[in-house]
C-alpha positions as CSV (number, residue, x, y, z in Angstrom):
1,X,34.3,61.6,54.6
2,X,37.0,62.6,56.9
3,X,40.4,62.8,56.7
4,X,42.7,61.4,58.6
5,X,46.1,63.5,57.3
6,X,46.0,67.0,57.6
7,X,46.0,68.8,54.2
8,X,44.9,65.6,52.4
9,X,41.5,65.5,50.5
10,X,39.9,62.2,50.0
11,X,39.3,61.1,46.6
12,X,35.7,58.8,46.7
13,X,34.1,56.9,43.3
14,X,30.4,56.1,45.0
15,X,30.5,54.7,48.6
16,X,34.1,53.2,48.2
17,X,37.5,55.2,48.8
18,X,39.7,54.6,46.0
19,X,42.7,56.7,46.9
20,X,43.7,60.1,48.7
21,X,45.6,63.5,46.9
22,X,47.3,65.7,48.3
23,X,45.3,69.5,48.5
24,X,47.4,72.3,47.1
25,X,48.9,74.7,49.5
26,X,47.6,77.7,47.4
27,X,43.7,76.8,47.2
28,X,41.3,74.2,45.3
29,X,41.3,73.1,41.8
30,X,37.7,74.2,41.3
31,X,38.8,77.7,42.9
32,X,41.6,77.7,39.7
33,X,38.9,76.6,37.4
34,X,36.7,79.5,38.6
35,X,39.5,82.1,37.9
36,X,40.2,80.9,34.2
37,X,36.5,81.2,33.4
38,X,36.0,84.6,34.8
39,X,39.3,85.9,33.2
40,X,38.9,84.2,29.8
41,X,36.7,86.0,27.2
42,X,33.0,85.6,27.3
43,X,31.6,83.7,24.4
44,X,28.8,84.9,22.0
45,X,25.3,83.1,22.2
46,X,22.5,83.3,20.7
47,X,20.6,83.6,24.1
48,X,17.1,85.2,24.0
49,X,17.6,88.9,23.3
50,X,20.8,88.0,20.9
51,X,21.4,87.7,17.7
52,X,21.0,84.6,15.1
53,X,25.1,85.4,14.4
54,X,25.8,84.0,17.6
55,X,24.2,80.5,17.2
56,X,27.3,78.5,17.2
57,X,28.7,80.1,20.9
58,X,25.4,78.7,22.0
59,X,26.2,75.1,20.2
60,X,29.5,75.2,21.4
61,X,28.4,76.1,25.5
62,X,26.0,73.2,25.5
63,X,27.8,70.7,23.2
64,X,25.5,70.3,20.9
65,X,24.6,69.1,17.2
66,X,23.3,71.8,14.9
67,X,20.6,70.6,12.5
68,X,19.8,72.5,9.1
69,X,17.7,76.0,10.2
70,X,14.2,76.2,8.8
71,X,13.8,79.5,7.3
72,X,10.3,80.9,7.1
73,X,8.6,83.8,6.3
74,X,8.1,85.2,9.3
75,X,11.1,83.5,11.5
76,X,13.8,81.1,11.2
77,X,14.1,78.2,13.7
78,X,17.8,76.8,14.6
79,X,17.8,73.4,15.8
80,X,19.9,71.7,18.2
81,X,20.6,68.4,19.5
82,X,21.7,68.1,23.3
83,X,22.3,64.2,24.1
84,X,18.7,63.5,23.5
85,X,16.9,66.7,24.1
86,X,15.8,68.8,21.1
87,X,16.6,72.5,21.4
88,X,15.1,74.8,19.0
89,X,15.8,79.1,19.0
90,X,13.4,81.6,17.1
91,X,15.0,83.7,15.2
92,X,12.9,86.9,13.7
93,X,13.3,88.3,10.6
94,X,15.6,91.1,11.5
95,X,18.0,88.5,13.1
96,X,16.7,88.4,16.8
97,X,16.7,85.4,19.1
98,X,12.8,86.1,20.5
99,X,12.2,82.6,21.7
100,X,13.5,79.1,22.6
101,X,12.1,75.9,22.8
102,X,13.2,72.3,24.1
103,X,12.1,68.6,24.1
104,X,13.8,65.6,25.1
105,X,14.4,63.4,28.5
106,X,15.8,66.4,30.3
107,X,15.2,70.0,30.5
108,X,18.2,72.1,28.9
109,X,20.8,74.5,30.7
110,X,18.7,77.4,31.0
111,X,21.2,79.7,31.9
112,X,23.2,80.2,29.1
113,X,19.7,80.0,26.7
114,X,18.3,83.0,28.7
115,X,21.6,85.2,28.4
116,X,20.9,88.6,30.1
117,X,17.0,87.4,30.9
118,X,18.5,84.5,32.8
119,X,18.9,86.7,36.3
120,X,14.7,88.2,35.7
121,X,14.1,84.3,35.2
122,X,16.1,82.3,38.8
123,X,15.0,85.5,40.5
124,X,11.1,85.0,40.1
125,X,12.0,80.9,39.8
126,X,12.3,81.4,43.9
127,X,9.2,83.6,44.6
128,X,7.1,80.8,42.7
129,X,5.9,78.6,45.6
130,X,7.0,74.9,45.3
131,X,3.9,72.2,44.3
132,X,4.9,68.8,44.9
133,X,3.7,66.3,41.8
134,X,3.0,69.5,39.8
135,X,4.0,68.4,36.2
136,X,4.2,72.0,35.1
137,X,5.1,75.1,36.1
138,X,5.3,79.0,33.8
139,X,7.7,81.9,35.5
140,X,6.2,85.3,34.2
141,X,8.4,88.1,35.3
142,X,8.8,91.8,33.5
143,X,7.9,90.4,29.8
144,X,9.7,87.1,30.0
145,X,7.4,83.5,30.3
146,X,9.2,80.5,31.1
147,X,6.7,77.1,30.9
148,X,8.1,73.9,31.6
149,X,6.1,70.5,31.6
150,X,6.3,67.1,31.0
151,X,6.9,63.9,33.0
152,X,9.8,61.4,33.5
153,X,12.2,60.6,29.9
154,X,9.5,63.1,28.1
155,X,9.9,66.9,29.0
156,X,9.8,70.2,27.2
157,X,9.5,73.7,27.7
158,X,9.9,77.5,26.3
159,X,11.0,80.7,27.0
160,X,10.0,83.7,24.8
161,X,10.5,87.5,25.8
162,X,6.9,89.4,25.0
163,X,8.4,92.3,23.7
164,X,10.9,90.8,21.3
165,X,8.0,88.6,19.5
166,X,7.8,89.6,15.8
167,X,4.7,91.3,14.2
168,X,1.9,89.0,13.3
169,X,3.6,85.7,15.7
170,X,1.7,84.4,18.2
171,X,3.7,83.1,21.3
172,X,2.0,79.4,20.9
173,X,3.8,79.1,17.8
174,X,7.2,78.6,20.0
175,X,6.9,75.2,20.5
């Protein structure tokens, strides 16, 4: 869509115009939004590699619903709800996040799960070669495994770091 006013940026709800705003002489809103989030304090999550104190930052990022945490005797599992995906982070006895899992209609917001592993993960994400009507695909990249599978409204996934798993757990028991 062009415009025909210089300065003016046109406002568009599907095909149709519905109005036109004026642009700020100083930038873009989405410019201002990026400079609030970068200067306002990061919030804790319990990302893989963190720690189970920080599951509500991760509730809070994504939106979520917690669910009542399954304590067991070798990890405790933190549930989420996201809309109508299921998010679930392993948590080992000595309070580390070592794995996450996720069902539902659509894969989760894997950025702010993977915390520091999250840059390892989009980094070997583009050296994996692209297979159309491939329902599943793992990442494996310096001790972290991302698998995601599934088809249309049904799709799930995991991420665990190798090193982090607890003594005695096996890495199919993040599901």
């Amino acid at each position: 869509m062009t415009s025909s006013k210089r300065g003016e940026v046109p406002v568009s709800a599907g095909p149709r115009r519905v109005g036109r705003h004026r642009a700020s002489p100083g930038g873009s809103v989405g410019a201002l939004l990026c400079a609030i989030a970068v200067a306002s304090p990061a919030v804790p999550r319990a990302s893989l590699g963190g720690t189970a104190d920080s599951v509500e930052g991760d509730r809070k990022a994504l939106a979520a619903v917690m669910r009542p945490a399954q304590a067991g005797s070798r990890f405790t599992v933190h549930e989420m709800q996201i809309g109508s995906t299921l998010v679930r982070e392993y948590v080992s006895p000595s309070g580390v996040v070592f794995g996450i899992a996720w069902s539902g209609i659509a894969h989760p917001d894997l950025k702010p799960l993977l915390g520091t592993y999250a840059g390892k993960y989009f980094e070997a994400l583009h050296q994996v070669p692209r297979s159309p009507g491939q329902r599943a695909h793992a990442v494996r990249a310096d001790g972290l495994v991302v698998e995601r599978w599934g088809h249309m409204r049904s799709l799930g996934g995991r991420a665990y770091a190798a090193e982090l798993l607890p003594e005695g757990v096996n890495a199919d028991e993040i599901i």
